[in-house]
VEXMIKE-767472 format. One record per atom (N, C-alpha, C): atom name; z, x, y; residue in three letters. Coordinates in Angstrom, 1 decimal, padded with zeros to 4 digits. Layout:
N
   atom       pz       px       py   type
     CA        Z        X        Y    Ala
...
***
This chain:
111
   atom       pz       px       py   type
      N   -045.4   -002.9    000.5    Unk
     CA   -045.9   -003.2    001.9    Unk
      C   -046.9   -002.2    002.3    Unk
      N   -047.5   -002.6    003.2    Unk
     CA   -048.4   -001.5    004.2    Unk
      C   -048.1   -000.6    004.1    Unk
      N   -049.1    000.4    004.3    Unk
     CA   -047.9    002.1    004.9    Unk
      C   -048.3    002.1    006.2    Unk
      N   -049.3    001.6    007.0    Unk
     CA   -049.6    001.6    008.5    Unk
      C   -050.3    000.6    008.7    Unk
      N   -050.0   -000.6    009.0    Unk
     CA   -050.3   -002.1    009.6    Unk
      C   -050.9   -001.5    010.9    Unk
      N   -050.6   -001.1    011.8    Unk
     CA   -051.1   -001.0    013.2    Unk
      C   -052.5   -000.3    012.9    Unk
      N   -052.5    000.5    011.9    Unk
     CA   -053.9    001.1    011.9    Unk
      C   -055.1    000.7    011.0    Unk
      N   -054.4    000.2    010.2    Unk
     CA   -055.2   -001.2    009.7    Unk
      C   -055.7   -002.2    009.8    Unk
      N   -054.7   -002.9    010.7    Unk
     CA   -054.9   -003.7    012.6    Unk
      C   -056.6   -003.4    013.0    Unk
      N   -055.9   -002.3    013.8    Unk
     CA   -057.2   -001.5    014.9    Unk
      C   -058.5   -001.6    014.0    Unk
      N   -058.3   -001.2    012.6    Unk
     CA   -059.6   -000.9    011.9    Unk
      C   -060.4   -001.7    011.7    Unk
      N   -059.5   -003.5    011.4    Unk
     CA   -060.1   -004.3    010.8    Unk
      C   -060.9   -005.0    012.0    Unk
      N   -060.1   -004.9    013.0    Unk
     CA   -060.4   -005.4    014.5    Unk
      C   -061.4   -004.9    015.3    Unk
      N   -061.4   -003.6    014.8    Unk
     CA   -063.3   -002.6    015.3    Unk
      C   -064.2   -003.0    014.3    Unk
      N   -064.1   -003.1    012.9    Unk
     CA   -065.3   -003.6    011.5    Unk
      C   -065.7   -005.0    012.1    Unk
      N   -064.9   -005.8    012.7    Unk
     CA   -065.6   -007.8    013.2    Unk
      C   -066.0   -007.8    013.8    Unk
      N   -066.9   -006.5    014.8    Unk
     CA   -067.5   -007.1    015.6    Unk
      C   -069.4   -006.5    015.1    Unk
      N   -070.3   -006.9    014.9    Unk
     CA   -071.5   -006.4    014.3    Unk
      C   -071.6   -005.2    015.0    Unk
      N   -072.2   -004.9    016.4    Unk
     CA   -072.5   -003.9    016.8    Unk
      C   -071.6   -002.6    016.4    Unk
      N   -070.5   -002.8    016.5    Unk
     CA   -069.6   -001.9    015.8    Unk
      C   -069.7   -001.2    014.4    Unk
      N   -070.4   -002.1    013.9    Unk
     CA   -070.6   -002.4    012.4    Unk
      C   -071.6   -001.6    012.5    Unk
      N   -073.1   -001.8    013.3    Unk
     CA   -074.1   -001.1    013.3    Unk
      C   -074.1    000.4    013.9    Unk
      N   -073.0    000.9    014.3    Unk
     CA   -072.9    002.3    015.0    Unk
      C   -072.1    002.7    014.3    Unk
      N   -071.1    002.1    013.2    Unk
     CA   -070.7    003.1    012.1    Unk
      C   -071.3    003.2    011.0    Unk
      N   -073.0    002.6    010.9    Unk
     CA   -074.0    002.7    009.6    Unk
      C   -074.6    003.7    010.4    Unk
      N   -074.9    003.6    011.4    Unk
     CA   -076.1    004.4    011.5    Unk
      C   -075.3    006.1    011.7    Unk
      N   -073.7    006.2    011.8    Unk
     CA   -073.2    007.3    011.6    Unk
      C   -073.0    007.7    010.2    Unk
      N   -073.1    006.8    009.4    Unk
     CA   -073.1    007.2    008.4    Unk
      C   -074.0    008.0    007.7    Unk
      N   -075.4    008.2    008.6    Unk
     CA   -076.5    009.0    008.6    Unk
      C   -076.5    010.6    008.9    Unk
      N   -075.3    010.2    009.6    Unk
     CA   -074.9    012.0    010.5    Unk
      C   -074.4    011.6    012.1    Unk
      N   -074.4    012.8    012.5    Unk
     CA   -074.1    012.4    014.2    Unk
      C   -075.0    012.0    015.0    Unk
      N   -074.9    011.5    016.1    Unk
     CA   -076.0    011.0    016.6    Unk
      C   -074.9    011.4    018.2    Unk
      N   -076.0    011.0    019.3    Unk
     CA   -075.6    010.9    020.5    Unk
      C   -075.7    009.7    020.9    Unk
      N   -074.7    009.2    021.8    Unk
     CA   -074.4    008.1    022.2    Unk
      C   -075.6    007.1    022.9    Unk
      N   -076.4    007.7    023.5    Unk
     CA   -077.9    007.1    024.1    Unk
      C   -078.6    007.1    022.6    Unk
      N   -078.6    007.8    021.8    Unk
     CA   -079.5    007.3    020.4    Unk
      C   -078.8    006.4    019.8    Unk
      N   -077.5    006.0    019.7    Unk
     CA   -076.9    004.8    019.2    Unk
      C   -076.8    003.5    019.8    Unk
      N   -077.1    003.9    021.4    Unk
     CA   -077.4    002.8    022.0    Unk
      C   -078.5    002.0    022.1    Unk
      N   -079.8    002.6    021.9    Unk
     CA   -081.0    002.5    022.0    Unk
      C   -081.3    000.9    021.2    Unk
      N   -081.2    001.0    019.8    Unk
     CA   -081.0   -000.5    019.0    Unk
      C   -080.7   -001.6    019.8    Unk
      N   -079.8   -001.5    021.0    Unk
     CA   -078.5   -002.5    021.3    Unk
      C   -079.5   -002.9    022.9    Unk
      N   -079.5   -004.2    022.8    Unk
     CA   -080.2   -004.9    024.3    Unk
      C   -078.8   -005.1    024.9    Unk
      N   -077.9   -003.8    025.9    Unk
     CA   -077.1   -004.1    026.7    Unk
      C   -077.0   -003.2    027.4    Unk
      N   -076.5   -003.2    028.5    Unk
     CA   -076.0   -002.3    029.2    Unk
      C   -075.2   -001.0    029.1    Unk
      N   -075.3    000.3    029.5    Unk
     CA   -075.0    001.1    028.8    Unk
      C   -073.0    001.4    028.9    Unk
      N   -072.5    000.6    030.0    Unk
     CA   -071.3    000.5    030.2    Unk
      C   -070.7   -000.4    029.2    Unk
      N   -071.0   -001.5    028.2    Unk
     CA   -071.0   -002.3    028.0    Unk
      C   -071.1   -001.6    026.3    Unk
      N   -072.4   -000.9    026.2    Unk
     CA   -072.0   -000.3    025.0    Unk
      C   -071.1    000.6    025.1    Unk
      N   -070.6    001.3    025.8    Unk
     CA   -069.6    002.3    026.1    Unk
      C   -068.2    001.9    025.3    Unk
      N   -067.7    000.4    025.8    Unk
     CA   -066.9   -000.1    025.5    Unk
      C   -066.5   -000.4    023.4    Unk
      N   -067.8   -000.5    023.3    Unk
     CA   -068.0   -000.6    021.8    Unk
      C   -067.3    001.0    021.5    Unk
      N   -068.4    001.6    022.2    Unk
     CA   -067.8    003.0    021.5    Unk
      C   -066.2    004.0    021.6    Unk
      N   -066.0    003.3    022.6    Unk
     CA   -064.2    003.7    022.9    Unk
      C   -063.2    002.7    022.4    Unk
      N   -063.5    001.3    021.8    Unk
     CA   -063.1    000.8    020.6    Unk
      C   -062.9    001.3    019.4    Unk
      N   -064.2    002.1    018.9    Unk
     CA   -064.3    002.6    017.8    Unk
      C   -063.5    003.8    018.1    Unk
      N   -063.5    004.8    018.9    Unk
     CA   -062.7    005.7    018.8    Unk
      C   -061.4    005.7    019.1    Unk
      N   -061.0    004.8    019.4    Unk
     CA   -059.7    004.4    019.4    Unk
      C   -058.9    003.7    018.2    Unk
      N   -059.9    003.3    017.5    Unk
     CA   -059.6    002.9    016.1    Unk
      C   -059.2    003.9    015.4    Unk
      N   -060.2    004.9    015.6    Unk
     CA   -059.8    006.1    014.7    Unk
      C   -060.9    006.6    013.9    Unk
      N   -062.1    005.5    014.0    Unk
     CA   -063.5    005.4    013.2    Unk
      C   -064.2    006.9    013.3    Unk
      N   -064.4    006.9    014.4    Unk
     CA   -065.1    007.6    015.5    Unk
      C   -064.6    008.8    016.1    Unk
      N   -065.6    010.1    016.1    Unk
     CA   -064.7    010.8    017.6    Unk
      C   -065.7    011.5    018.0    Unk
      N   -065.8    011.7    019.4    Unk
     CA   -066.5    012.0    020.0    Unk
      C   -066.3    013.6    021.0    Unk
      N   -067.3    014.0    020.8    Unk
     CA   -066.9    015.0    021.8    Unk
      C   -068.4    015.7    022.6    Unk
      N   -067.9    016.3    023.8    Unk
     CA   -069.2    016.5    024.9    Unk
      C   -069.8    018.0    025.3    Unk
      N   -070.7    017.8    024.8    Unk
     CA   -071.7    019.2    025.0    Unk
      C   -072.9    019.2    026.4    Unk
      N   -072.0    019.9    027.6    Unk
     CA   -073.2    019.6    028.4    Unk
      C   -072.6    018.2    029.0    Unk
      N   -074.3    017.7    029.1    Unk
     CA   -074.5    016.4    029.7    Unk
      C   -074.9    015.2    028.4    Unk
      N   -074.4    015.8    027.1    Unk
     CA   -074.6    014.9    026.2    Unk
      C   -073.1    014.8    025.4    Unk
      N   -072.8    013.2    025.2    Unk
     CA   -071.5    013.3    024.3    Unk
      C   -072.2    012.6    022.7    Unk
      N   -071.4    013.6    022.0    Unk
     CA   -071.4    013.2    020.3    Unk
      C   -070.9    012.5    019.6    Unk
      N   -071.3    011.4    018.9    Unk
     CA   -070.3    010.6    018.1    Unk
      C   -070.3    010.8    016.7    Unk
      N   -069.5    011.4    015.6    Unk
     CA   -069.2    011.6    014.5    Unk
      C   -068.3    010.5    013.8    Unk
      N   -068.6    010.3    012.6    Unk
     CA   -067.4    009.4    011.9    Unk
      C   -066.2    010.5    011.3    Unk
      N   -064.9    009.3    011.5    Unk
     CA   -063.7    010.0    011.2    Unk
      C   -063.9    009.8    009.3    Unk
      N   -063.6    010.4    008.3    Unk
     CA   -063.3    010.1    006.9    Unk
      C   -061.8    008.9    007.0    Unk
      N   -060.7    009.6    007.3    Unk
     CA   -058.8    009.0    006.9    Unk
      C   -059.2    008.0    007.3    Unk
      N   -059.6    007.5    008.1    Unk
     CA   -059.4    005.8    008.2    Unk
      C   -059.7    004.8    007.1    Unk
      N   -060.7    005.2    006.7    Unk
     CA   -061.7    005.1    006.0    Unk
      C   -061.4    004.9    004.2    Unk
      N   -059.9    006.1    004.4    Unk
     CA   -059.7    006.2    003.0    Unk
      C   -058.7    005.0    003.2    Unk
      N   -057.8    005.1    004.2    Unk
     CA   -056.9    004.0    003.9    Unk
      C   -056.9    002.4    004.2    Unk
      N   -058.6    002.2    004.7    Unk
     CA   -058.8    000.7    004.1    Unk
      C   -059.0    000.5    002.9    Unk
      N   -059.8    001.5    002.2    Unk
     CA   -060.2    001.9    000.9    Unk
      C   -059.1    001.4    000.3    Unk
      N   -057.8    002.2    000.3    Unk
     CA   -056.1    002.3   -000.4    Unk
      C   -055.8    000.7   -000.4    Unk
      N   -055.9    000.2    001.5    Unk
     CA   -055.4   -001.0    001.3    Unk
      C   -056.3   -002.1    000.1    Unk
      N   -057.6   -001.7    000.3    Unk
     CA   -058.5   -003.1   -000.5    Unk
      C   -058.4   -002.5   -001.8    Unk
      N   -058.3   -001.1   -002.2    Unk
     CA   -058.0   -001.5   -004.0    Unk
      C   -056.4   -001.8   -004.0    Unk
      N   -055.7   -001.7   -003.5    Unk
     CA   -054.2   -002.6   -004.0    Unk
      C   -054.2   -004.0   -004.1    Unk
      N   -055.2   -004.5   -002.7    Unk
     CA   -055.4   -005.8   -002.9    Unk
      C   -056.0   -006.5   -003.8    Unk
      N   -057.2   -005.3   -004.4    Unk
     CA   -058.3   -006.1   -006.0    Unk
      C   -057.5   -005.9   -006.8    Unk
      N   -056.3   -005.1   -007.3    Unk
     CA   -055.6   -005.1   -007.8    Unk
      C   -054.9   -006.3   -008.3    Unk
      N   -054.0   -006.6   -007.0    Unk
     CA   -053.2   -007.6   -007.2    Unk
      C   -053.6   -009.0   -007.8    Unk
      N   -055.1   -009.2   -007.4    Unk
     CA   -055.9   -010.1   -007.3    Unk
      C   -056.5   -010.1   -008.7    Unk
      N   -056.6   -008.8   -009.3    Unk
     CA   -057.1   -008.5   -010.6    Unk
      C   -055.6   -009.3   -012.0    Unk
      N   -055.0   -008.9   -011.4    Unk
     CA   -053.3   -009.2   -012.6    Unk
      C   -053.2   -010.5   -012.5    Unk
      N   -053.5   -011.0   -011.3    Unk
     CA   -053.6   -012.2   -011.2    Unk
      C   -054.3   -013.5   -011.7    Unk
      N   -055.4   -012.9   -011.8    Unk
     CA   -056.8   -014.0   -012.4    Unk
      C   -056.7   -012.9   -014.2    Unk
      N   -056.0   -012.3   -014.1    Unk
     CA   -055.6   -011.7   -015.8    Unk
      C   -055.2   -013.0   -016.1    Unk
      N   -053.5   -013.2   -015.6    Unk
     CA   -052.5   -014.0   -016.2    Unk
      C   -052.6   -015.1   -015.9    Unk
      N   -053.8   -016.3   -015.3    Unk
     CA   -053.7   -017.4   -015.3    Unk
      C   -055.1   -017.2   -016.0    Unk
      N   -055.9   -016.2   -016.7    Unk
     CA   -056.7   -016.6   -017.9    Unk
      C   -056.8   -016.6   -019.0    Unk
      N   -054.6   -015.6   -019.0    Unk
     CA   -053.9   -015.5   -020.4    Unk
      C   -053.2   -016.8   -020.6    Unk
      N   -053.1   -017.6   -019.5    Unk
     CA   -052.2   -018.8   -019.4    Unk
      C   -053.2   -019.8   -020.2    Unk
      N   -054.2   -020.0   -019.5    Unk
     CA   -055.7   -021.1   -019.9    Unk
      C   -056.0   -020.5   -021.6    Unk
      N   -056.1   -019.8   -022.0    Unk
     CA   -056.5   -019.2   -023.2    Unk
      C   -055.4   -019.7   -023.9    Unk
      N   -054.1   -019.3   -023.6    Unk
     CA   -052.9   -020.0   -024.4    Unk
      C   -052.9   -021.7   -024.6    Unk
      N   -053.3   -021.9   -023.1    Unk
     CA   -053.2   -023.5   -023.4    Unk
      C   -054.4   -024.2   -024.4    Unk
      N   -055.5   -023.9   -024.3    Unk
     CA   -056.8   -024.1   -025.1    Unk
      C   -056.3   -023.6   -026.6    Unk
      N   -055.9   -022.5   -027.0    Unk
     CA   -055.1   -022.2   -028.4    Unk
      C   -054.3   -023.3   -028.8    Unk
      N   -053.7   -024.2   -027.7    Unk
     CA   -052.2   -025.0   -028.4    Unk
      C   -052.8   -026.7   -028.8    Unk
      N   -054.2   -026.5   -028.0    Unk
     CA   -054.4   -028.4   -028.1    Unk
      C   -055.6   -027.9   -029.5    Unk
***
């Protein structure tokens, strides 16, 4: 089973939305400040706000404030344990398309 559904939850639920999508790429560049991640985005800056206290609530994200400027950094651990969860899943998925192509190979042998 899972080892943390709820946080796997939150993770998969902040990755579906694009914009979300696009402020954890462009962090993947380094830090950035929250008005330079907004800049791309035709919305309001409350509005992108919301995006970004998603993400850090996920666990993606974390931010912190220097001044009159706040920072947004990417978290790594989240990160590793979607990782954990989708290789168990290719996994499973791997044994699986094994043994119904050890099955087909046996049948094709017998006729």
């Amino acid at each position: 089973m899972e080892k943390h559904p709820e946080q796997l939850n939150g993770i998969f639920q902040a990755l579906a939305d694009p914009t979300r999508r696009a402020v954890i790429a462009r962090l993947g560049k380094g830090p950035a400040s929250i008005s330079d991640l907004a800049k791309p985005f035709d919305m309001a800056l409350p509005s992108f706000m919301k995006h970004i206290h998603f993400l850090e609530d996920s666990g993606l994200i974390r931010t912190h404030k220097e001044g009159r400027v706040r920072t947004c950094a990417l978290e790594k651990k989240p990160f590793a344990a979607v990782e954990s969860w989708l290789s168990a899943q290719r996994a499973l998925w791997e044994a699986r398309t094994d043994r119904l192509e050890q099955f087909v190979t046996t049948l094709s042998n017998k006729e």
